[in-house]
C-alpha positions in Angstrom: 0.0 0.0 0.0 2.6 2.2 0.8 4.7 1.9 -2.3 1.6 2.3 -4.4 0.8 6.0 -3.0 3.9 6.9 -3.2 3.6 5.7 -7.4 0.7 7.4 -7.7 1.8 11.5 -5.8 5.4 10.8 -7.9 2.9 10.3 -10.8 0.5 13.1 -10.4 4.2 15.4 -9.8 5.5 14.0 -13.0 2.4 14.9 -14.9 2.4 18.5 -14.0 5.5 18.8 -15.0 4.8 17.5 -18.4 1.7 19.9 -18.7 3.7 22.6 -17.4 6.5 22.0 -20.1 4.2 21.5 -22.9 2.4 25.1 -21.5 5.8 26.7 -22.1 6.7 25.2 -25.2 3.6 26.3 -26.5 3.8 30.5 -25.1 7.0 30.0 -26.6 6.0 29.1 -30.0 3.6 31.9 -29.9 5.7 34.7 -29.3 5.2 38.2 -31.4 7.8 37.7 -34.5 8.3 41.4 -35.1 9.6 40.8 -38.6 9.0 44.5 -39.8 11.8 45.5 -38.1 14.1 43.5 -39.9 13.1 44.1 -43.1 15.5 44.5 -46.2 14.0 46.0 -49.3 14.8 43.9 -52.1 15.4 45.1 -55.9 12.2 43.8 -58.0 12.7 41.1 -60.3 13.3 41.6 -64.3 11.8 39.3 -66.9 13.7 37.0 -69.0 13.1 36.6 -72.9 11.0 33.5 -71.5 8.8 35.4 -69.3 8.1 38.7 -72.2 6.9 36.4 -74.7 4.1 36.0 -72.7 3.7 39.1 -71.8 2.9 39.8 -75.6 -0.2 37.2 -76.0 -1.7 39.1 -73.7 -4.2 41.8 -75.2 -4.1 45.3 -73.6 -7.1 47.6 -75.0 -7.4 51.5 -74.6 -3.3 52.1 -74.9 -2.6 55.7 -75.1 0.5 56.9 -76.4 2.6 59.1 -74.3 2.4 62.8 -75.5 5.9 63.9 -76.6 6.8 67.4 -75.3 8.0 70.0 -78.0 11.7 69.4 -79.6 12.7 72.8 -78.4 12.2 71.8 -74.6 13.2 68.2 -74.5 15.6 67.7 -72.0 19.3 66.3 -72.3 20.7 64.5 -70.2 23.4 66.3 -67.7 26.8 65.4 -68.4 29.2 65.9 -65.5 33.0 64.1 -66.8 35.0 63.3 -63.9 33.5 63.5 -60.1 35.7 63.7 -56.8 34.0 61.7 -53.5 33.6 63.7 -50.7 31.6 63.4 -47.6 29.5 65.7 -45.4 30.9 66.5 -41.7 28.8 68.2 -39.7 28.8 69.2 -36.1 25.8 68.2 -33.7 23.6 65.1 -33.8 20.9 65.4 -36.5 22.3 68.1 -38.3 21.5 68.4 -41.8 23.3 70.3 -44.9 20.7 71.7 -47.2 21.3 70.9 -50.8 20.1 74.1 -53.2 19.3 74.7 -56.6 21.9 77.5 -57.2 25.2 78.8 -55.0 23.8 80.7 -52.4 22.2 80.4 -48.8 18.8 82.3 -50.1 15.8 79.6 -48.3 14.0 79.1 -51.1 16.5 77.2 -53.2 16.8 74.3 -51.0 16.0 71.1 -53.1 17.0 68.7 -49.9 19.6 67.6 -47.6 22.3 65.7 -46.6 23.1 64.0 -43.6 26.6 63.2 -41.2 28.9 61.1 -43.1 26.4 60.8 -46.1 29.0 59.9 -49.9 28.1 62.9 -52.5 29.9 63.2 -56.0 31.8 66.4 -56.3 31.6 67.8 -59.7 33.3 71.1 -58.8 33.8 73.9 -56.0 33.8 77.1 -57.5 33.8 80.1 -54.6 33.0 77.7 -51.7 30.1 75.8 -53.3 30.4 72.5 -54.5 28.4 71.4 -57.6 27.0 67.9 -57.3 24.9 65.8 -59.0 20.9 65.7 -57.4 17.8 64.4 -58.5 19.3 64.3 -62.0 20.4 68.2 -61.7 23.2 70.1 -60.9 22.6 71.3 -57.4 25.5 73.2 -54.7 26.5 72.5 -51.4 28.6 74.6 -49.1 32.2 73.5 -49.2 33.0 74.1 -46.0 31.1 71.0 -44.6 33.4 68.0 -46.9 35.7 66.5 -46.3 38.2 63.8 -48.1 37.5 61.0 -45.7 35.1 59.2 -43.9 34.3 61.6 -40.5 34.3 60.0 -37.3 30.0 59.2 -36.1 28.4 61.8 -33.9 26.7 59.9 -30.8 23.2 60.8 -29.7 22.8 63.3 -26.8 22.7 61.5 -23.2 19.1 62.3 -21.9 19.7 64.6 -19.0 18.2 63.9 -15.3 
């Protein structure tokens, strides 16, 4: 008698055990996956001569044809010769250098920025402005914030107490 209850309290012990393992396992397996956080854009695929062909059985009604802007204002492509790589140092944590449209710190010729350690392609600097290549354009940034090399990062601001 005494051996059998004994069996049967190491029995009911071994059995929650099991349950509580299998409860684990399964809060485990059910864990958020924040996979958003990891994600890597990826370049979209091209088509192979395979895949076009049957691209073409396919009918398409109602095709418009692109209207084709005057000859005198079509536009050529810019053509820049040799570049030089330089890259933005700035001074303070999230700092920006505004980009402009022509070589001078008026505001409304900023076309965008550039950020701490960010690569550009130096065309030129003419009369401290450098001429780079933007959005297809020539645009200017001051010359005073490039440098040859890679600068050293910028940490974040310590929050204060």
């Amino acid at each position: 008698m005494w051996f059998s209850t004994v069996g049967v309290i190491k029995m009911k012990n071994m059995t929650m055990y099991i349950v509580l393992v299998i409860a684990v396992l399964l809060l485990t397996g059910c864990k958020k996956d924040n996979s958003e956080t990891n994600f890597i854009p990826k370049q979209p695929l091209e088509f192979t001569d395979d895949e076009s062909d049957i691209l073409d059985d396919i009918i398409i009604d109602d095709i418009t044809e692109p209207s084709s802007a005057p000859e005198d204002k079509q536009e050529e492509p810019v053509v820049t010769g040799e570049t030089t790589t330089k890259y933005v140092k700035l001074s303070s944590y999230g700092a920006i250098l505004n980009i402009r449209s022509a070589p001078s710190t008026e505001e409304d010729n900023v076309v965008g920025f550039l950020v701490h350690t960010e690569a550009v392609e130096v065309i030129s600097i003419e009369d401290g402005w450098a001429s780079i290549l933007y959005n297809d354009e020539i645009c200017y940034v001051s010359e005073d914030f490039l440098v040859d090399f890679v600068p050293p990062y910028i940490s974040p601001p310590s929050p204060s107490q």
